[in-house]
Structure formats: structure tokens, C-alpha cells
PyMOL Python script that loads the backbone (N, CA, C, O; Angstrom):
from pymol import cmd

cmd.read_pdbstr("""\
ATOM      1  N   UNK A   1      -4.628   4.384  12.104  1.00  0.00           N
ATOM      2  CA  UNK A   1      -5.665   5.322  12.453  1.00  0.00           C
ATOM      3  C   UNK A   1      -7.003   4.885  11.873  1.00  0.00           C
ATOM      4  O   UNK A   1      -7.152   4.033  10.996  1.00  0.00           O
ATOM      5  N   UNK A   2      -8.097   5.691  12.575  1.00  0.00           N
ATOM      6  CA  UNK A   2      -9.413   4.913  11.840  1.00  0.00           C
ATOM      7  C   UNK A   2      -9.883   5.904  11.007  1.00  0.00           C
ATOM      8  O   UNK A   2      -9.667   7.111  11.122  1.00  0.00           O
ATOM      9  N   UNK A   3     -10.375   5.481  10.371  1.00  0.00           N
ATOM     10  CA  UNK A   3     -11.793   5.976   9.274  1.00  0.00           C
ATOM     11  C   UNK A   3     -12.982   6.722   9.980  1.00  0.00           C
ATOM     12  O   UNK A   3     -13.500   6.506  11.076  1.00  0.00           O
ATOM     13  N   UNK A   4     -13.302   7.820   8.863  1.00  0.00           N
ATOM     14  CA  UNK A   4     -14.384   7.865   9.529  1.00  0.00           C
ATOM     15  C   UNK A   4     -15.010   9.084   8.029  1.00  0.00           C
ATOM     16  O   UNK A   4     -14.465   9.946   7.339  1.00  0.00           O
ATOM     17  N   UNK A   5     -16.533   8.432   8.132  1.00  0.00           N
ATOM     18  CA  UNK A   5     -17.179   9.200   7.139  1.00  0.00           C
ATOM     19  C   UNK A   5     -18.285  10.347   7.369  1.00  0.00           C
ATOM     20  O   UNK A   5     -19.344  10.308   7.995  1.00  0.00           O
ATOM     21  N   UNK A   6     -17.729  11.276   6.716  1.00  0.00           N
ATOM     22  CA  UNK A   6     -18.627  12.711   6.820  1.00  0.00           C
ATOM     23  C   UNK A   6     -19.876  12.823   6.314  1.00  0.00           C
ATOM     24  O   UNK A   6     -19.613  12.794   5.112  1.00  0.00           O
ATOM     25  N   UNK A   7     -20.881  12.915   6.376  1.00  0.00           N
ATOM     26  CA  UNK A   7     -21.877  13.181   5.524  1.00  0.00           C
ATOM     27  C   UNK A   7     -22.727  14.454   5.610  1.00  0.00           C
ATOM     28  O   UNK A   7     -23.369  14.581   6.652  1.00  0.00           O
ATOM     29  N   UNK A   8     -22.825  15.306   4.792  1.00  0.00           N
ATOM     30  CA  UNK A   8     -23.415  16.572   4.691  1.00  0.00           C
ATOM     31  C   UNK A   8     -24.986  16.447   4.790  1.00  0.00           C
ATOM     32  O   UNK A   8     -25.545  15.549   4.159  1.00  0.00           O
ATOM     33  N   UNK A   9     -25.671  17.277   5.525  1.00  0.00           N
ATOM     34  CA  UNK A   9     -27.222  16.789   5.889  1.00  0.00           C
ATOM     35  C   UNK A   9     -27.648  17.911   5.960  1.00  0.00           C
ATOM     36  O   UNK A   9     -28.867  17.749   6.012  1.00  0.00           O
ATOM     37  N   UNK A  10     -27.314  19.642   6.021  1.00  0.00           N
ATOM     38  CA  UNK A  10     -27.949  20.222   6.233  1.00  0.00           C
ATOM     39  C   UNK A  10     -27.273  21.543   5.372  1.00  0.00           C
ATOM     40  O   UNK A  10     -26.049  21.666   5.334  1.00  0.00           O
ATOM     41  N   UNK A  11     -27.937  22.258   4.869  1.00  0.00           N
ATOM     42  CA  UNK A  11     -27.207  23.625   3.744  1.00  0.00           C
ATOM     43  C   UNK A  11     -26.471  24.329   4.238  1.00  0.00           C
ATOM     44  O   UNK A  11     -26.816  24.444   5.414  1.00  0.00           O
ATOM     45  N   UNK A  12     -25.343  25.085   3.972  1.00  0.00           N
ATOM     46  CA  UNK A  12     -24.711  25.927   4.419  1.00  0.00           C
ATOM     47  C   UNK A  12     -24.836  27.505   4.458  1.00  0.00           C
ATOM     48  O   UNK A  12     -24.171  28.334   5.079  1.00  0.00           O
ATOM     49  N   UNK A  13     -26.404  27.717   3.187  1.00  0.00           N
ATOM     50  CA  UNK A  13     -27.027  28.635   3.192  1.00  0.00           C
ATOM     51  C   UNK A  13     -27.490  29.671   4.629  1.00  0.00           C
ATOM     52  O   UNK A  13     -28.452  29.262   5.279  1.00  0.00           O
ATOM     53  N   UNK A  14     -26.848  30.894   5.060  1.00  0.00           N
ATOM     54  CA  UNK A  14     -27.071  31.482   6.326  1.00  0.00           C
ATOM     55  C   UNK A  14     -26.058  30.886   7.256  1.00  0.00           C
ATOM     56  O   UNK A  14     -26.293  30.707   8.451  1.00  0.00           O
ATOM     57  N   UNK A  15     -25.174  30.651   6.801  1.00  0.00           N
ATOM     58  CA  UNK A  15     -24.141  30.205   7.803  1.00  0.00           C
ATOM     59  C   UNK A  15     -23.154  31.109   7.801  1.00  0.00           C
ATOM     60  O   UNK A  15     -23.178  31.840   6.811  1.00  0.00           O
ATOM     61  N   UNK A  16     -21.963  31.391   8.863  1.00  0.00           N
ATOM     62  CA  UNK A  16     -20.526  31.907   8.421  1.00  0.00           C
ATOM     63  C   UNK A  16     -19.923  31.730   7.306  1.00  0.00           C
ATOM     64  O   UNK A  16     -20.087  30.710   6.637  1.00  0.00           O
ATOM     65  N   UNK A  17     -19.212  32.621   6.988  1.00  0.00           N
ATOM     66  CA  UNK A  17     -18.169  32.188   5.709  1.00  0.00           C
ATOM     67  C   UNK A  17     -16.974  31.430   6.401  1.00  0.00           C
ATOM     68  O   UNK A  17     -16.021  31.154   5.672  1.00  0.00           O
ATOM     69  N   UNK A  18     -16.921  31.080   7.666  1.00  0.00           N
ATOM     70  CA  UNK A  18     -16.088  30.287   8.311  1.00  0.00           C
ATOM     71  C   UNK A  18     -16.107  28.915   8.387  1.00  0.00           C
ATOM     72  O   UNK A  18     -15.244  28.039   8.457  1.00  0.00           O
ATOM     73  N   UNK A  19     -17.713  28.960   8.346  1.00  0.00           N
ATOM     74  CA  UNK A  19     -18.454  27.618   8.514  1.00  0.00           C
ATOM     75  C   UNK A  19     -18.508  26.876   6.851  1.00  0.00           C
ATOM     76  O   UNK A  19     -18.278  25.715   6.512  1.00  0.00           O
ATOM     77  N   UNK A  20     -18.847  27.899   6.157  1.00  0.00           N
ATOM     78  CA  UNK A  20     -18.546  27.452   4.754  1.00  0.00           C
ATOM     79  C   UNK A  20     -17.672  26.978   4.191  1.00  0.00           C
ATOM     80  O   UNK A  20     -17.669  26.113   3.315  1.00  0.00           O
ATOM     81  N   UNK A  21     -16.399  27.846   4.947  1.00  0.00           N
ATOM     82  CA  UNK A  21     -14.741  27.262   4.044  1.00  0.00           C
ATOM     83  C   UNK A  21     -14.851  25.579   4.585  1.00  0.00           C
ATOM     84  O   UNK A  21     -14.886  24.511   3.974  1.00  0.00           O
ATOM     85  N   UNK A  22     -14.891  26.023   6.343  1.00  0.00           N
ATOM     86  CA  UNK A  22     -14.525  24.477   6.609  1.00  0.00           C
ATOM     87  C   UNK A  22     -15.466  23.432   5.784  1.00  0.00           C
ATOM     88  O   UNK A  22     -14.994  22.339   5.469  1.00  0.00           O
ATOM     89  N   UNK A  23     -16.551  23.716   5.503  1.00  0.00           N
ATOM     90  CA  UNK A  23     -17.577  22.086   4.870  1.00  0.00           C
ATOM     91  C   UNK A  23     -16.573  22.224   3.786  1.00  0.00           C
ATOM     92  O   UNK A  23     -16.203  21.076   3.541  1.00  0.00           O
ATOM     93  N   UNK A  24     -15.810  23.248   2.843  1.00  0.00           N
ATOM     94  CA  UNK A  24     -15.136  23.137   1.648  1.00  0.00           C
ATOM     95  C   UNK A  24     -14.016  22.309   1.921  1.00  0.00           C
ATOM     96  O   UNK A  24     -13.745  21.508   1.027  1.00  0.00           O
ATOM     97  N   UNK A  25     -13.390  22.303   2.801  1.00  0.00           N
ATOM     98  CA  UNK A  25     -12.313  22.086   3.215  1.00  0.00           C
ATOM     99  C   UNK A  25     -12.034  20.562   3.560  1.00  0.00           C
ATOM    100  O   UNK A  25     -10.970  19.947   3.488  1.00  0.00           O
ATOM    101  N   UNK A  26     -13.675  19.994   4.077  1.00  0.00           N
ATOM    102  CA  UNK A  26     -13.469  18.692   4.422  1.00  0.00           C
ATOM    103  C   UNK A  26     -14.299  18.182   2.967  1.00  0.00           C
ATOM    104  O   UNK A  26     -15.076  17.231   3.050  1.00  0.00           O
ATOM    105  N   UNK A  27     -14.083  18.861   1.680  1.00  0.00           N
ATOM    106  CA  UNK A  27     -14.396  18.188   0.816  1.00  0.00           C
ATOM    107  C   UNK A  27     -16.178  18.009   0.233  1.00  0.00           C
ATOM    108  O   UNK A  27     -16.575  17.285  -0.679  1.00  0.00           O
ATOM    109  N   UNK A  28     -17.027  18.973   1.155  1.00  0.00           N
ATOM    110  CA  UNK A  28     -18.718  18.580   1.103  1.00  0.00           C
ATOM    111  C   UNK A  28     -18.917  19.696   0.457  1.00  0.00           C
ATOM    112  O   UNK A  28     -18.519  20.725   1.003  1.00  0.00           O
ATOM    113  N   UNK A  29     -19.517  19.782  -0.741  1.00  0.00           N
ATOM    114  CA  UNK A  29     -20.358  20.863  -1.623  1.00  0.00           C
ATOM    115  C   UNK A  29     -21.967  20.158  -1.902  1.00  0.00           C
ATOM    116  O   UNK A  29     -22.860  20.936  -2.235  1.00  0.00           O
ATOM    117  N   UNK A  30     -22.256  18.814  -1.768  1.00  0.00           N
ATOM    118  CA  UNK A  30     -23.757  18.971  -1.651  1.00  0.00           C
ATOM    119  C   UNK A  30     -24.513  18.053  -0.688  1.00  0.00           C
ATOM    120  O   UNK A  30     -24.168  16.917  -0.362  1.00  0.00           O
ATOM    121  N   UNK A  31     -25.365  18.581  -0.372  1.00  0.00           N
ATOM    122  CA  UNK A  31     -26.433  17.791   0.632  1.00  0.00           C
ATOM    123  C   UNK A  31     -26.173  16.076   0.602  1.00  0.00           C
ATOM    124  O   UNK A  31     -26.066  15.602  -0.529  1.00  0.00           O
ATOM    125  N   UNK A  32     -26.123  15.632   1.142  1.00  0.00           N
ATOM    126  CA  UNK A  32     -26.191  13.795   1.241  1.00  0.00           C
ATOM    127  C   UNK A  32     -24.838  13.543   0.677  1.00  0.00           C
ATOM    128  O   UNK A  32     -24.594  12.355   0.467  1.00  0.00           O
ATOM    129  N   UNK A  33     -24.030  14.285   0.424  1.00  0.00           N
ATOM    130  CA  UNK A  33     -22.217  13.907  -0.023  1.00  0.00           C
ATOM    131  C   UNK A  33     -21.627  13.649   1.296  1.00  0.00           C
ATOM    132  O   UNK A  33     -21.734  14.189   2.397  1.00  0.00           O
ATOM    133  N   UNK A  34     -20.704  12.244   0.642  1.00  0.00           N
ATOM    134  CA  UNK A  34     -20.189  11.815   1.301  1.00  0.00           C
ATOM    135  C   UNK A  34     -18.912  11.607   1.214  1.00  0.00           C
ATOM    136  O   UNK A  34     -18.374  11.692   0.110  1.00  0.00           O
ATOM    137  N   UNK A  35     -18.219  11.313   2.286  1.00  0.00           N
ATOM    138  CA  UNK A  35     -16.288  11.971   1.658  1.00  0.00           C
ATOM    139  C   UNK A  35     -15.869  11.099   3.411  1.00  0.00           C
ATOM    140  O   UNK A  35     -16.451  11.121   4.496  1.00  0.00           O
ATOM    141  N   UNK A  36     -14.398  10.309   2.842  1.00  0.00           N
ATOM    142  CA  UNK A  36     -13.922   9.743   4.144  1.00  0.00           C
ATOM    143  C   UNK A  36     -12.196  10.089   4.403  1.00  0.00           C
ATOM    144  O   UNK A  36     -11.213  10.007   3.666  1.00  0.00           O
ATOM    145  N   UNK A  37     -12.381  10.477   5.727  1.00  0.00           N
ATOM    146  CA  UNK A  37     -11.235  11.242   6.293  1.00  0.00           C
ATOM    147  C   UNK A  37     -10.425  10.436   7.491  1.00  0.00           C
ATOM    148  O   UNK A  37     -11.032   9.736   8.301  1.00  0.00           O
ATOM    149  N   UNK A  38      -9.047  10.604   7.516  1.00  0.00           N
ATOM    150  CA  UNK A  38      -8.394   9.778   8.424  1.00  0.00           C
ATOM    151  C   UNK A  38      -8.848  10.331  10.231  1.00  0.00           C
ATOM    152  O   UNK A  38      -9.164  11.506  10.420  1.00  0.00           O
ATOM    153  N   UNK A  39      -8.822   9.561  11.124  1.00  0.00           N
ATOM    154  CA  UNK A  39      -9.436  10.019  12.209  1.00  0.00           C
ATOM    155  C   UNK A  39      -7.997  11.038  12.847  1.00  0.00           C
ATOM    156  O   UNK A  39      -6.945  10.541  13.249  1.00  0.00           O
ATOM    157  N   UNK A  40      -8.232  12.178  12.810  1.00  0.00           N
ATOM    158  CA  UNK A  40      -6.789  13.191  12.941  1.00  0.00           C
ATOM    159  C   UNK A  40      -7.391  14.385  13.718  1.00  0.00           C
ATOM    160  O   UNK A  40      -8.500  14.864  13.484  1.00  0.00           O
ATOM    161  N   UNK A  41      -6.809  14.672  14.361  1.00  0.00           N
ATOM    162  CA  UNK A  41      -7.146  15.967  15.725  1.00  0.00           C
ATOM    163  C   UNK A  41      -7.215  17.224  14.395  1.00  0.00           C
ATOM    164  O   UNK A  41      -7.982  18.165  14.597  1.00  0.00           O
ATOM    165  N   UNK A  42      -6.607  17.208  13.395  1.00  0.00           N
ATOM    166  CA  UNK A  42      -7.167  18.914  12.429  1.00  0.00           C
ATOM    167  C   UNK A  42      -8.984  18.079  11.857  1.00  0.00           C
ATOM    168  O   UNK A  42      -9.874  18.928  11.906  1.00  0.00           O
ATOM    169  N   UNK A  43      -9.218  17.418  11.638  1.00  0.00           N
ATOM    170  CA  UNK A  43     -10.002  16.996  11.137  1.00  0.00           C
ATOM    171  C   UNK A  43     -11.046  16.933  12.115  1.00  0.00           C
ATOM    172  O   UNK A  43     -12.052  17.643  12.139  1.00  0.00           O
ATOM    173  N   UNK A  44     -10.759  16.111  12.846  1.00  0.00           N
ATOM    174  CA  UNK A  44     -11.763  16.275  14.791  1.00  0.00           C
ATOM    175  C   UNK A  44     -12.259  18.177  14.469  1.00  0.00           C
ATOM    176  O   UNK A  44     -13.199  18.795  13.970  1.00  0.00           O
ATOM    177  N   UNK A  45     -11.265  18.397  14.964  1.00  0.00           N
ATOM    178  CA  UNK A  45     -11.510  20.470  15.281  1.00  0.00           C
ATOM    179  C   UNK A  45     -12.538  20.284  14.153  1.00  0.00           C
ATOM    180  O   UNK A  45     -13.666  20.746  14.326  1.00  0.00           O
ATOM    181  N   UNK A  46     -12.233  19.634  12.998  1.00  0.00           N
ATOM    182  CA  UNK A  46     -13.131  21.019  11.868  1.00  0.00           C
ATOM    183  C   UNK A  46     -14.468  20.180  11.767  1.00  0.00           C
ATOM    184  O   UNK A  46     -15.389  20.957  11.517  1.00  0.00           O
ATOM    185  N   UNK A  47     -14.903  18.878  11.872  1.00  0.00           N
ATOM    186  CA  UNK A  47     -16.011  18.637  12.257  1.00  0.00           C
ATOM    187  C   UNK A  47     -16.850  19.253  13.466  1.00  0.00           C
ATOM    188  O   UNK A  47     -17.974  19.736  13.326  1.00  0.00           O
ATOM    189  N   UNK A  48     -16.198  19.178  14.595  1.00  0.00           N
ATOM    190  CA  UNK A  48     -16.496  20.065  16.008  1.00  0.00           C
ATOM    191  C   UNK A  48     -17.420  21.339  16.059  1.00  0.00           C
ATOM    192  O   UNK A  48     -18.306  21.721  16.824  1.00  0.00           O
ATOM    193  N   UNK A  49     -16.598  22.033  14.456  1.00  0.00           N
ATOM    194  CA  UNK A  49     -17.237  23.437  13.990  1.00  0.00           C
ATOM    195  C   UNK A  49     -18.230  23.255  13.472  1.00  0.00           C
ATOM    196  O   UNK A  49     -19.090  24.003  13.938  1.00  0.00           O
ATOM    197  N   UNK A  50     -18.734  22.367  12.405  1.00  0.00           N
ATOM    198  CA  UNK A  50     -19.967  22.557  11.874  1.00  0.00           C
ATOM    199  C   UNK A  50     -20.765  21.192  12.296  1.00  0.00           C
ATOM    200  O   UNK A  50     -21.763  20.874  11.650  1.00  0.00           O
ATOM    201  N   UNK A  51     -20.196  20.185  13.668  1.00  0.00           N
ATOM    202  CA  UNK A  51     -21.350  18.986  13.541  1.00  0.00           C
ATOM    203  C   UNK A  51     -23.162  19.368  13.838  1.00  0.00           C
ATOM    204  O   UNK A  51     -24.058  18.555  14.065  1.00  0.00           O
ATOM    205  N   UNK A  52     -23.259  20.887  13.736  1.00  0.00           N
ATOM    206  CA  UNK A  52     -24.646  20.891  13.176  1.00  0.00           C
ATOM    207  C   UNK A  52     -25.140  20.892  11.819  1.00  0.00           C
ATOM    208  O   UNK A  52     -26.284  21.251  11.542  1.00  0.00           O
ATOM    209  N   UNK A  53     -24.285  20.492  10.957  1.00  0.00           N
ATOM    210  CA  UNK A  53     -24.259  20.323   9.695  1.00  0.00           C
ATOM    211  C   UNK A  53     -24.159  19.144   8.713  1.00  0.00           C
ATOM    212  O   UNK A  53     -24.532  19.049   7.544  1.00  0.00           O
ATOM    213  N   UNK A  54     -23.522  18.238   9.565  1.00  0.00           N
ATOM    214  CA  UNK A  54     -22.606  17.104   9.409  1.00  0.00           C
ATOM    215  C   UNK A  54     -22.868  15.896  10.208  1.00  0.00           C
ATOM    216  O   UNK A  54     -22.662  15.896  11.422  1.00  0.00           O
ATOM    217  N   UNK A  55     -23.224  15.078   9.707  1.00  0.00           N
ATOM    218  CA  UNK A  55     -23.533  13.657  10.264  1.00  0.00           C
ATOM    219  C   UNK A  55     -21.856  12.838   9.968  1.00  0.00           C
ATOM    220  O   UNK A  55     -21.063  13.057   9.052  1.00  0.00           O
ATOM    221  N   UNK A  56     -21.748  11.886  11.099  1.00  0.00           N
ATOM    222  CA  UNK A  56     -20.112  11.567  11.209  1.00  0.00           C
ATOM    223  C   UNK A  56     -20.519  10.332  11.750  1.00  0.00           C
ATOM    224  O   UNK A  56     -21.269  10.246  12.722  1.00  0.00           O
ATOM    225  N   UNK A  57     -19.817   8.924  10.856  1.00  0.00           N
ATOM    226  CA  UNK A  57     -19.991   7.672  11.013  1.00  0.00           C
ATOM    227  C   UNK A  57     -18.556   7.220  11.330  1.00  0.00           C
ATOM    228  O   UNK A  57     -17.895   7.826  10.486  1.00  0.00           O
ATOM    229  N   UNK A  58     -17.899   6.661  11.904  1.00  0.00           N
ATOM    230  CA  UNK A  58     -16.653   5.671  12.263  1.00  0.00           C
ATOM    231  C   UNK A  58     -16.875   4.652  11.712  1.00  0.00           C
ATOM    232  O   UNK A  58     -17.954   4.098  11.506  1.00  0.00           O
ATOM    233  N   UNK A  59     -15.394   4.223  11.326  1.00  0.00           N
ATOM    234  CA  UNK A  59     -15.598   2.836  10.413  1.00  0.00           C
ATOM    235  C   UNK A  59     -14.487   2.087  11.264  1.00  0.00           C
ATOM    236  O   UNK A  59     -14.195   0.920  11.006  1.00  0.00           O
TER     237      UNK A  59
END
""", "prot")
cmd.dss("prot")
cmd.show_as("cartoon", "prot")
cmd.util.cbc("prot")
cmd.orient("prot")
């Protein structure tokens, strides 16, 4: 499977508490953090939810 890296770019301040768990969930608590996840359909979905939040690179 491939790689692929998350990067947090925008606050979660005024967002859902839905939207919040998931950035928790894929591991992002601050701005410009970066965290790498296997390329996996639960992982797909939970980027999907916040990629207005989230910048997403493939490796």
C-alpha cells in the first residue's frame, strides 16, 4: 500500500466537534504538523471530511 502524508494548514477553531475528533484521530493537533498514514479507505473517508483543513501529499 502507499504512503501518504497529512499536513494540517488550517485551525480547527469554529469547526464541528466532528471535524475536530477526526483531525485528532488522524493524529494533527498543530498547524504545519505532519503525520504519515497507510493509503486505506478508513483513512481516505476521514481526510474526505476535513480536506478543507488538510493538505495531503502521496509518497
Amino acid at each position: 500500500m502507499a504512503t501518504i502524508k497529512v499536513t494540517k494548514v488550517k485551525s480547527a477553531i469554529n469547526r464541528t466537534k466532528n471535524q475536530k475528533r477526526t483531525l485528532e484521530a488522524l493524529g494533527l493537533k498543530k498547524i504545519g504538523q505532519t503525520v504519515e498514514h497507510q493509503d486505506t479507505p478508513n483513512i481516505l473517508g476521514m481526510i474526505k471530511k476535513v480536506n478543507h483543513l488538510v493538505s495531503v501529499e502521496t509518497k
